[in-house]
C-alpha positions as CSV (number, residue, x, y, z in Angstrom):
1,X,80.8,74.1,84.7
2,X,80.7,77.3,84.1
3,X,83.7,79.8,85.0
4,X,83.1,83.3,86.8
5,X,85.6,85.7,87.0
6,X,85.7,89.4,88.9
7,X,87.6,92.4,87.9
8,X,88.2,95.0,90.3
9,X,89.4,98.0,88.8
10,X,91.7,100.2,91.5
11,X,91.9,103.9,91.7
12,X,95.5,104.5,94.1
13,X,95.9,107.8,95.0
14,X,98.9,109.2,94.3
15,X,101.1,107.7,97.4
16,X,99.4,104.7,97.1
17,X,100.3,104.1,93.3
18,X,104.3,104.7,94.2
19,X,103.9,102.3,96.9
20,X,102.6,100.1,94.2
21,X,104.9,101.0,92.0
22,X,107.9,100.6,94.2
23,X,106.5,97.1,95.2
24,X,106.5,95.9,91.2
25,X,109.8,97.3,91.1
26,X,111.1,95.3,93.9
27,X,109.5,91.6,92.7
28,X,110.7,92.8,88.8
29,X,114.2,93.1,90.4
30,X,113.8,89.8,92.7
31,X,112.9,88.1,89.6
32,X,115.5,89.3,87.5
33,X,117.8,88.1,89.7
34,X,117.0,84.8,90.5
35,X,116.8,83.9,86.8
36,X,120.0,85.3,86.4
37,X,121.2,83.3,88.9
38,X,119.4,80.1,87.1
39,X,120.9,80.8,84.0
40,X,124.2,81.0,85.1
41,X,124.0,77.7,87.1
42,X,122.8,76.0,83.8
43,X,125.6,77.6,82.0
44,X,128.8,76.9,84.2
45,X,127.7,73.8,86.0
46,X,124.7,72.5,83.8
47,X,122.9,72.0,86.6
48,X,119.1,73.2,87.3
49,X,118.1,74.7,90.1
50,X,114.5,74.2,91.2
51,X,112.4,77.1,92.5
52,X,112.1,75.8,96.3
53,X,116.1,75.2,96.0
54,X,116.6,78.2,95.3
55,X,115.1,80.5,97.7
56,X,116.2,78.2,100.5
């Protein structure tokens, strides 16, 4: 079976690319803290902390 893929190439305008900008920002940050927050679980307690776990 063959596989298809699209790419869609975007063209913001200039509010629109902050927004988007300001969105990847956001998740980068959100990211950056749970895994912090991962690796320091690991490290005091050795424990693991599943993804679900987590943002319950």
């Amino acid at each position: 079976m063959a596989r298809k893929a699209f790419h869609y190439r975007l063209y913001p305008s200039r509010p629109q690319a902050r927004l988007l900008d300001a969105t990847l920002e956001t998740c980068r940050l959100f990211y950056n803290d749970c895994l912090a927050e991962r690796k320091a679980a690991y490290q005091e307690r050795g424990e693991t902390i599943g993804k679900y776990e987590q943002l319950r």
